[in-house]
C-alpha positions as CSV (number, residue, x, y, z in Angstrom):
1,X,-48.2,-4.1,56.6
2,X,-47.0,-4.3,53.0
3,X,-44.0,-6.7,52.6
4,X,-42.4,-8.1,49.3
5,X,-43.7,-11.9,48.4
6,X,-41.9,-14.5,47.1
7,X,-44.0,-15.6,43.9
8,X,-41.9,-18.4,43.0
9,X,-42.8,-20.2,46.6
10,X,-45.9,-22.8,45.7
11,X,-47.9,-21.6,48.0
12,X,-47.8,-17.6,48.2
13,X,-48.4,-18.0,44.1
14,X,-51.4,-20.4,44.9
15,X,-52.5,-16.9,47.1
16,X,-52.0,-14.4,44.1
17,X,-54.0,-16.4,42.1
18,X,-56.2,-16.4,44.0
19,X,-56.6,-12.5,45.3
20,X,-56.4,-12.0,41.2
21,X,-59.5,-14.4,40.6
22,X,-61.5,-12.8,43.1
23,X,-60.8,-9.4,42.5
24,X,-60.7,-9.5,38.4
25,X,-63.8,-11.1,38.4
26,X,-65.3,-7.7,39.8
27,X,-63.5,-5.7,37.8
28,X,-64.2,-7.9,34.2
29,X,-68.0,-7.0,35.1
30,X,-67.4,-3.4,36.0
31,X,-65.6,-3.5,32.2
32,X,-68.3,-5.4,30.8
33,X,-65.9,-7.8,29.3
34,X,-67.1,-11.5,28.5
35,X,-62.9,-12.4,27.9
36,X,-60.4,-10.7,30.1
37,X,-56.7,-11.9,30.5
38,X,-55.8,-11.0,33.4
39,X,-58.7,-14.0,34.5
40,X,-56.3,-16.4,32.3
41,X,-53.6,-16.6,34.5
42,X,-52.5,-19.7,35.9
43,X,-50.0,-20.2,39.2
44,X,-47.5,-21.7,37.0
45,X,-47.6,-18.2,35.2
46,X,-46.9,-16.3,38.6
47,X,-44.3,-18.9,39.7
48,X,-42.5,-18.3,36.5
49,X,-42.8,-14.0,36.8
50,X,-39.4,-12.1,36.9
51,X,-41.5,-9.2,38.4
52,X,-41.9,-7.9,42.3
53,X,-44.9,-8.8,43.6
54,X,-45.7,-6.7,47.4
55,X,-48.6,-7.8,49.6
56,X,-50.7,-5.5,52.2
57,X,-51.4,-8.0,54.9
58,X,-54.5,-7.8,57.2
59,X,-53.1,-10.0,60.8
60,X,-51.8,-13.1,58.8
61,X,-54.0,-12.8,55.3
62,X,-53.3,-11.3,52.0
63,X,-55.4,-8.1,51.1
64,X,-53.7,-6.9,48.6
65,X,-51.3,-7.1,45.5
66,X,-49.4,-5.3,44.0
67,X,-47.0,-6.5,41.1
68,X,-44.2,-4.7,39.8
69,X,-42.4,-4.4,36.3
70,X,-39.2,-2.5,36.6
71,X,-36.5,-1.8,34.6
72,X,-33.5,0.6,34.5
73,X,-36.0,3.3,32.5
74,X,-39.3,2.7,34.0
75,X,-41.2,1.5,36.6
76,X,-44.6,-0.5,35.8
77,X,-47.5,-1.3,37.7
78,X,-48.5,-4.5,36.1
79,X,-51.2,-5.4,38.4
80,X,-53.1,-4.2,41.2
81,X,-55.6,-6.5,43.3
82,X,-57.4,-5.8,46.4
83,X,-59.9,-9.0,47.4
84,X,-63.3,-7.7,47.3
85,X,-64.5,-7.4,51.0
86,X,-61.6,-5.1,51.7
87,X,-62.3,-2.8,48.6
88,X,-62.8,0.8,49.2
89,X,-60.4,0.5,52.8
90,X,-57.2,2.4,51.5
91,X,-55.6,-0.9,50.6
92,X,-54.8,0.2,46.8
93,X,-54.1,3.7,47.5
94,X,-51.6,2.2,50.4
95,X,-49.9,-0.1,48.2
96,X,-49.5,2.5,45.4
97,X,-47.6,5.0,47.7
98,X,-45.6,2.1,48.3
99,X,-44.3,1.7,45.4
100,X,-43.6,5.3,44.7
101,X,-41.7,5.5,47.4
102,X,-39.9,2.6,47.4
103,X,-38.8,2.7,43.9
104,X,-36.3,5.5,42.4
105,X,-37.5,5.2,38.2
106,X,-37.9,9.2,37.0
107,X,-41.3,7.0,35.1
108,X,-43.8,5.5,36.5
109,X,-46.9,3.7,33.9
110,X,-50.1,1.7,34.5
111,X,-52.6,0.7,32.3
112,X,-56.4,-0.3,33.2
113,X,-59.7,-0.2,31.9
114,X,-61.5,2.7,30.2
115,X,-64.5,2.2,32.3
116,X,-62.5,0.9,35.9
117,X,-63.1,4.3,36.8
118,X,-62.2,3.6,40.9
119,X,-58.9,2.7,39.2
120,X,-59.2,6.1,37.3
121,X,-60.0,8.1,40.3
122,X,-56.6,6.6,42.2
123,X,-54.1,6.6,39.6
124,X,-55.3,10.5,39.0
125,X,-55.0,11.2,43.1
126,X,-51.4,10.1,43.0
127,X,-50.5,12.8,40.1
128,X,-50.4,10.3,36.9
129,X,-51.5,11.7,33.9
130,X,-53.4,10.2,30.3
131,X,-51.2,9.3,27.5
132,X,-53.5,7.3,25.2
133,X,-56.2,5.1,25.0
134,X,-56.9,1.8,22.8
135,X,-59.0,-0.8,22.1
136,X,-57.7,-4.2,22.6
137,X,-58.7,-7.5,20.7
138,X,-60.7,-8.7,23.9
139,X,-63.2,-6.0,23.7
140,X,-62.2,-3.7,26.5
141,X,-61.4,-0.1,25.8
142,X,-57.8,0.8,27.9
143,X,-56.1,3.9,29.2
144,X,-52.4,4.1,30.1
145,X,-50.9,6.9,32.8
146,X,-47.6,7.8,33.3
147,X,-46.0,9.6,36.1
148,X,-42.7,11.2,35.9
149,X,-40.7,12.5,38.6
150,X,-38.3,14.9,38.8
């Protein structure tokens, strides 16, 4: 079940933080990065977030995370966390349709990782396409998608 979370409740963003702990931890080895921001975030940081943040429950426990970035041009998909024993179970791909269907922007974007290529392999499934690459000042090479629909 994927239902919206309220982030600026003391607990639930004690339980972001820690799905995004656990899970960018994998993916900053998978990246081979030695800094990566997305490790850097604090509760406060989540309790203070103006974006949407959407959990995929398992019975009573967070699986997943989705967090959201929309505007009246764009919808973005800031974030994207699955704790690690339920990778590879459908969870990401699940909360990504989610999102596309529940929001009605004619752009969708996401950014992740060069080498994040599970990441890669999903984004591409659901129809978004390459628009550039970069390297950032913490060492990782990145890749944005968009998606536009009609």
């Amino acid at each position: 079940m994927i239902i919206k979370i309220d982030n600026k409740g003391a607990q639930i963003s004690k339980e972001i933080y820690s799905i995004f702990q656990a899970s960018y931890k994998i993916e900053a080895k998978l990246l081979q990065a030695t800094k990566f921001p997305p490790l850097n975030r604090t509760t406060a940081e989540f309790l203070d977030s103006n974006n949407s943040f959407y959990a995929y429950y398992i019975k009573k426990h967070i699986a997943g995370v989705i967090e959201i970035d929309d505007n009246s041009k764009s919808t973005h998909l800031q974030s994207l966390v699955v704790y690690p024993k339920y990778f590879r179970q459908g969870i990401a791909k699940q909360l990504v349709q989610f999102v596309l269907d529940s929001y009605t922007s004619k752009l969708f974007t996401v950014e992740t990782g060069l080498d994040n290529k599970p990441a890669i392999k999903l984004y591409k499934r659901f129809g978004f396409q390459e628009i550039k690459q970069w390297d950032t000042n913490h060492e990782v090479r990145k890749i944005r998608f968009e998606k536009r629909n009609r």
